[in-house]
C-alpha positions as CSV (number, residue, x, y, z in Angstrom):
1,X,73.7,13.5,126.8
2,X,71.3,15.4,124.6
3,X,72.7,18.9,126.2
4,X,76.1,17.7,125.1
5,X,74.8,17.0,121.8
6,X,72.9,20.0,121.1
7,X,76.1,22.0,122.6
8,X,78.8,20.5,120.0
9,X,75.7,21.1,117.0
10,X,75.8,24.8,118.1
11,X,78.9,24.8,118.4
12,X,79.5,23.4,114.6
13,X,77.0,25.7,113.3
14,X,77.7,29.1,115.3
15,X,81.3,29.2,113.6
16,X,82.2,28.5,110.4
17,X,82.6,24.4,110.5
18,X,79.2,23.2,109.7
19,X,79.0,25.3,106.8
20,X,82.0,25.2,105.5
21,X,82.1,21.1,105.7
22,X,78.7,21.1,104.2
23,X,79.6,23.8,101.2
24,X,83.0,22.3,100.4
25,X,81.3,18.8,100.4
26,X,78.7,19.8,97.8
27,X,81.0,22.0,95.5
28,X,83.7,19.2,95.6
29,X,81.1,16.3,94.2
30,X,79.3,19.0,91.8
31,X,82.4,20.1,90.4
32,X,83.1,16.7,89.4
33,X,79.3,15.5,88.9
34,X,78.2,18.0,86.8
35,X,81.1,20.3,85.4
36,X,84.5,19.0,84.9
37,X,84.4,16.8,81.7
38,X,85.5,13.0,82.8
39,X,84.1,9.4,83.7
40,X,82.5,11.0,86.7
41,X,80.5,13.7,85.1
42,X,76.5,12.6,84.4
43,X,76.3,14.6,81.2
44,X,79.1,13.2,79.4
45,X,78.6,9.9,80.5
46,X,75.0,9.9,79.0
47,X,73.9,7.5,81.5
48,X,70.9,8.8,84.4
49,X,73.2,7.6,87.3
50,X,74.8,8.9,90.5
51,X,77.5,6.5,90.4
52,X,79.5,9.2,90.5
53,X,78.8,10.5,93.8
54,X,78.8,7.7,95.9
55,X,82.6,7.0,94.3
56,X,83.5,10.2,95.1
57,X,82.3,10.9,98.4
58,X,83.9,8.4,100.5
59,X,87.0,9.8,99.3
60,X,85.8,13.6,100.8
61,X,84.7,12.4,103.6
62,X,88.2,11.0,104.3
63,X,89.3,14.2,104.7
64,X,86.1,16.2,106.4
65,X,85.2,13.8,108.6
66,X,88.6,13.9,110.5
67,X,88.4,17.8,110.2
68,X,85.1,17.6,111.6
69,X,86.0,15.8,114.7
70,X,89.5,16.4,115.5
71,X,88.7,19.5,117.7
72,X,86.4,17.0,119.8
73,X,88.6,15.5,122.9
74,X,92.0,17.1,121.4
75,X,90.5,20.8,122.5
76,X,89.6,19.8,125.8
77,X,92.7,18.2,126.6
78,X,94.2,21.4,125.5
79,X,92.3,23.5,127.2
80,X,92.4,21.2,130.4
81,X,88.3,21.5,130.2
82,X,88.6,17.8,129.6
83,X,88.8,16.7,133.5
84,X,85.6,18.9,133.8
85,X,83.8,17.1,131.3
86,X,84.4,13.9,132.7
87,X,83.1,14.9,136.1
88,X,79.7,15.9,134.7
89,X,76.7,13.4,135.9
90,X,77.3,11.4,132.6
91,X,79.1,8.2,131.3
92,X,82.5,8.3,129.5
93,X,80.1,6.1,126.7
94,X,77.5,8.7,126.7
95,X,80.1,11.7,126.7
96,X,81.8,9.9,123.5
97,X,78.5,9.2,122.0
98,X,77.2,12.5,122.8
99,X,80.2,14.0,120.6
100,X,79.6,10.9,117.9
101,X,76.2,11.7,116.9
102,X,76.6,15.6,116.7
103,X,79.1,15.2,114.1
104,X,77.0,12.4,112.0
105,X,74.6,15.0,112.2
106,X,76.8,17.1,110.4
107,X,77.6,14.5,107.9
108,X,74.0,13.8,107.5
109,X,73.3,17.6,107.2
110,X,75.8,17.5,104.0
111,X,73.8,14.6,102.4
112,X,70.6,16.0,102.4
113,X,70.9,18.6,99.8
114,X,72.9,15.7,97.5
115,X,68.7,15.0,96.8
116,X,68.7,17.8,94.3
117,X,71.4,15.8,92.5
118,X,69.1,12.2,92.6
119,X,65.9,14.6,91.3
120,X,68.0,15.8,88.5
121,X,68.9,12.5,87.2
122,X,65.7,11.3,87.5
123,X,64.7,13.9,85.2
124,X,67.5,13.6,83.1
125,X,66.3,9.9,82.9
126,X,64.7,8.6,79.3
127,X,62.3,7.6,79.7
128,X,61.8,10.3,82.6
129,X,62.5,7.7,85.7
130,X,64.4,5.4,84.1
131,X,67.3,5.3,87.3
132,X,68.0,2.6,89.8
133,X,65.9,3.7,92.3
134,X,66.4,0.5,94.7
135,X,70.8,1.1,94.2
136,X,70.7,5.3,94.9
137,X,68.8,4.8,97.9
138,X,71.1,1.7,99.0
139,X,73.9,3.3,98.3
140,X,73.3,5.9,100.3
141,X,72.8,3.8,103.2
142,X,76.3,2.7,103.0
143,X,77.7,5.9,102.4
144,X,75.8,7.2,105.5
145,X,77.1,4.3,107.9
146,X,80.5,4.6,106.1
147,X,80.8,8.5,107.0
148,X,79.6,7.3,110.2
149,X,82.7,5.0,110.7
150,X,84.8,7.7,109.8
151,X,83.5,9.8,112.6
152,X,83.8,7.2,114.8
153,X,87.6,7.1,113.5
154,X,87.8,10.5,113.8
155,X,86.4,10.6,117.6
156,X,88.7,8.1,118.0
157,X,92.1,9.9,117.0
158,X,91.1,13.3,118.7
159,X,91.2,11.0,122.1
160,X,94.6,9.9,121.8
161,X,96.1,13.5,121.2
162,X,95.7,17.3,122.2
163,X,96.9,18.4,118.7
164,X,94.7,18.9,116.3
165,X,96.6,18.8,113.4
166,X,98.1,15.0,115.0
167,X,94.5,14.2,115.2
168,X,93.3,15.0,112.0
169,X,96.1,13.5,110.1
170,X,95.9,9.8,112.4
171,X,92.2,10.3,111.5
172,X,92.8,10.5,108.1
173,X,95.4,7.9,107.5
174,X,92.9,5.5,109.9
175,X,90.0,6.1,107.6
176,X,92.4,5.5,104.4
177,X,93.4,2.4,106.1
178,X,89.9,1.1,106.8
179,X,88.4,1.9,104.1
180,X,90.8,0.9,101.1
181,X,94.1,-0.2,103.0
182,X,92.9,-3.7,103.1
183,X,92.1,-4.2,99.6
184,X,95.4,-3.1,98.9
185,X,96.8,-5.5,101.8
186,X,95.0,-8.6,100.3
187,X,96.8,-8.4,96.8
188,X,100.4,-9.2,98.9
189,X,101.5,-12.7,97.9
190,X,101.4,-13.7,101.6
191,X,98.4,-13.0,102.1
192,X,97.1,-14.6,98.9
193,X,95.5,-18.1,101.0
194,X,93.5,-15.8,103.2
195,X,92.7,-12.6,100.5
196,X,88.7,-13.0,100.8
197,X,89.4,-12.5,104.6
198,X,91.4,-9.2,104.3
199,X,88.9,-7.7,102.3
200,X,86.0,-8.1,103.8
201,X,87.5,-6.7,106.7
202,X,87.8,-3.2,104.7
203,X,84.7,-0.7,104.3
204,X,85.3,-1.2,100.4
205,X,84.3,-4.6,100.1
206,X,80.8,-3.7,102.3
207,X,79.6,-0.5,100.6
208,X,80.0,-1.8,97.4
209,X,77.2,-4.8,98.2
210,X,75.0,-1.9,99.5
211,X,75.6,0.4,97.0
212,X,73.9,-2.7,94.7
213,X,70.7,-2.0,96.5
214,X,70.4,-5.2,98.8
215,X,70.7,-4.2,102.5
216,X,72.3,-7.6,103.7
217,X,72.7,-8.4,107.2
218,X,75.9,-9.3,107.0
219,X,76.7,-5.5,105.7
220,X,74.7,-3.7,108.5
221,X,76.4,-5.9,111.7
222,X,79.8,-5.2,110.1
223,X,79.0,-1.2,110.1
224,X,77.7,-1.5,113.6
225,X,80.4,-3.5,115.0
226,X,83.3,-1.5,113.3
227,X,81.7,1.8,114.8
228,X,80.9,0.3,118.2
229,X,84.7,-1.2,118.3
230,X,86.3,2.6,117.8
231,X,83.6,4.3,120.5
232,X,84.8,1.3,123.1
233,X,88.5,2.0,122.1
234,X,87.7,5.7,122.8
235,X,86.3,4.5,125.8
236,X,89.1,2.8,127.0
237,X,91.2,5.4,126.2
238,X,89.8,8.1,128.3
239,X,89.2,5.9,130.9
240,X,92.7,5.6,131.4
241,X,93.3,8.8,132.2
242,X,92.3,7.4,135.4
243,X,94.4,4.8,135.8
């Protein structure tokens, strides 16, 4: 599994992916962090907070995650290099999460320069420091497992398809869905009875309680059990090629 791993890393960072996933995620939340006036900029808002980010980046990683991972499955099927891969001396799980955890990596590779961004504001803090330590750091917990149900989303969408672009835009609408769909399906007035339900089956509901800075339980075994549901419907998908 770790060859596979380190072979899809290369393979992000020996083209253009990695990069460009990483740069376009950094200019995207700067732009809107730190130059265009608004709600979301830091200096306007006059307030030492990056509030800002972690309401903005779910929204980019709707769209980069899917980007990142439609080529996964959907270019071997393509390429017919899929049957090959399936006959190497490793588990359709281990294949999957092989191909999962390269592209978190990427994601994770995009959040680590975002540091600069918390240093700043604890500089910009008055007294120096004077920032919600405990929130940052638990929100960005929940927007790491987030991103990471997005990929698994993503992995997911580039099994059912060898088109890319199908896959990207199933991933996309997918994330959309899981992430602020529900919200929007609770407010229905037939679902008013059982509205608490709907939501907390969305990502919405869950990031924001980490994004308070209290890692509940609850929280982390519904980000586990949402990722681990997509990989075993990848699973199950692939193994029915076999069928």
């Amino acid at each position: 599994m770790y060859t596979l791993f380190k072979k899809e890393i290369s393979g992000f960072f020996s083209s253009l992916t990695g990069y460009i996933v990483i740069i376009v995620f950094l200019i995207i939340n700067g732009l809107f962090i730190w130059i265009f006036p608004g709600v979301n900029n830091v200096l306007d808002s006059g307030y030492a907070s990056l509030d800002s980010l972690f309401s903005i980046a779910p929204w980019v990683f709707l769209f980069l995650a899917p980007a990142v991972t439609m080529r996964m499955f959907s270019d071997e099927k393509k390429t017919g290099t899929i049957e090959l891969l399936l006959t190497r001396p490793l588990s359709d799980f281990q294949i999957i999460f092989g191909k999962f955890l390269a592209a978190l990596s990427l994601v994770l590779f995009s959040l680590i320069p975002t540091l600069i961004y918390f240093y700043t504001v604890y500089k910009l803090g008055n007294p120096v420091g004077n920032v919600d330590v405990g929130g940052t750091w638990g929100s960005y917990i929940g927007l790491f497992f987030l991103a990471a149900i997005y990929v698994s989303i993503g992995v997911l969408s580039s099994a059912i398809t060898d088109n890319q672009i199908v896959a990207f835009i199933t991933g996309m609408l997918l994330c959309f869905l899981v992430y602020i769909g529900f919200d929007y399906i609770s407010e229905l007035g037939a679902f008013k009875t059982i509205d608490g339900l709907i939501i907390n089956l969305g990502i919405n509901e869950h990031y924001k309680s980490m994004s308070r800075g209290v890692i509940d339980s609850r929280d982390m075994i519904y980000f586990v059990s949402v990722i681990a549901f997509f990989l075993i419907v990848t699973k199950t998908i692939l193994q029915s090629r076999k069928w």
